[in-house]
Structures are given as structure tokens and as C-alpha cells.
N, C-alpha and C positions, 0 to 999 in steps of 0.2 A: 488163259487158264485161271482159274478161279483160286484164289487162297482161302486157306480152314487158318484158323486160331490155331493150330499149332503148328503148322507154316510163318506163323509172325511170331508166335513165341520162338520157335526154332533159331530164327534170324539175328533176335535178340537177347540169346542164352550166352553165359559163361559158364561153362561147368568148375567144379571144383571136385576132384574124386577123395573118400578119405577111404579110411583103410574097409571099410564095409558097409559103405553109402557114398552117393553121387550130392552133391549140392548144384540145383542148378540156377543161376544168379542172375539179374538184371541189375539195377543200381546196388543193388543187397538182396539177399537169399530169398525164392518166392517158394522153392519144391525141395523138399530133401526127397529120396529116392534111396530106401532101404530094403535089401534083395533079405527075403525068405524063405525058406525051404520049396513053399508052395503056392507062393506071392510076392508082387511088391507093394509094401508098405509104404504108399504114399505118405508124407506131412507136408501139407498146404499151409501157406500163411497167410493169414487171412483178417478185416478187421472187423470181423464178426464172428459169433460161435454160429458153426454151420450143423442143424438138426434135421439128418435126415438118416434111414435104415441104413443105409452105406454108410455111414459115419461111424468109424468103432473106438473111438475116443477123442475130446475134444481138451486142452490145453492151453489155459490160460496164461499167454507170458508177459505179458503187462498190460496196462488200462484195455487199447485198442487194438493189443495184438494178440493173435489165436492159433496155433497151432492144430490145424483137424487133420485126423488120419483117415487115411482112406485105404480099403486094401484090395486090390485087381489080382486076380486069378489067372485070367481071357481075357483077348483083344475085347472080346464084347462088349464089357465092363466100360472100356474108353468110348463112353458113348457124348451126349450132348451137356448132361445134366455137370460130367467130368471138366472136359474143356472149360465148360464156362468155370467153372471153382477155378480153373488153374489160369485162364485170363486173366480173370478178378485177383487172384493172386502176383502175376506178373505183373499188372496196370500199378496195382499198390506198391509194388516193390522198385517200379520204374524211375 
């Protein structure tokens, strides 16, 4: 059986829940996962500002660290361009 990138991030998740968001952790926080009316508002961490039309704000939290939010509606939305962000996010936070 073949593994997807979120079969290995899965494997290697610690979640932390707070009162109205998920953190999901590898060595340190790589996805916060904040529920919305009508989405979820992803925040990826990342050590680059990531510039793309799915991108609805980007957040500078120090030199090489970025906070970009992402927001998903539909499964559809988790498509390839998603994973790889949240890889890239995992790998760094590893």
C-alpha cells in the first residue's frame, strides 16, 4: 500500500487541543487548525512567506518564521499544492 504525506505526517503528529483550535506538533508546532463557522482556518508554519490566491494572510513571527493561513471549505481544497505546504511545515518543525 502506498503512503500519501499525510500518512507520515499523521504517524508523526502530537496534537494539543485548546479551547477553539487543534495544534498539531512534531518537534514544535508545524499546523494550528482553527474551526469556523464555514471553514477551517488553517496557520501553517513555514520559513518562507508563501504567495499564492489560497493564501488569505501571511504573518511574520520572526526572521525565518511565517505563519500563512490557509482556509478549506471542501475536502477538495486538500488537494497536492496543500499537503506539500503542510510537509514543508512538518519537515521544518521536525
Amino acid at each position: 500500500m502506498k503512503r500519501t504525506t499525510g500518512d507520515a505526517i499523521a504517524r508523526a503528529v502530537i496534537q494539543e487541543r485548546g479551547e477553539r483550535s487543534v495544534l498539531l506538533r512534531s518537534r514544535g508546532g508545524f499546523l494550528g487548525v482553527h474551526p469556523k463557522r464555514d471553514c477551517l482556518d488553517l496557520q501553517i508554519v513555514t520559513a518562507h512567506a508563501i504567495r499564492a490566491a489560497r493564501v488569505t494572510k501571511v504573518d511574520a513571527v520572526a526572521a525565518r518564521r511565517f505563519h500563512v493561513h490557509v482556509q478549506v471549505a471542501t475536502e477538495k481544497e486538500v488537494d497536492g499544492q496543500l499537503l506539500e505546504w503542510l510537509r514543508e511545515a512538518h519537515d521544518l518543525m521536525a
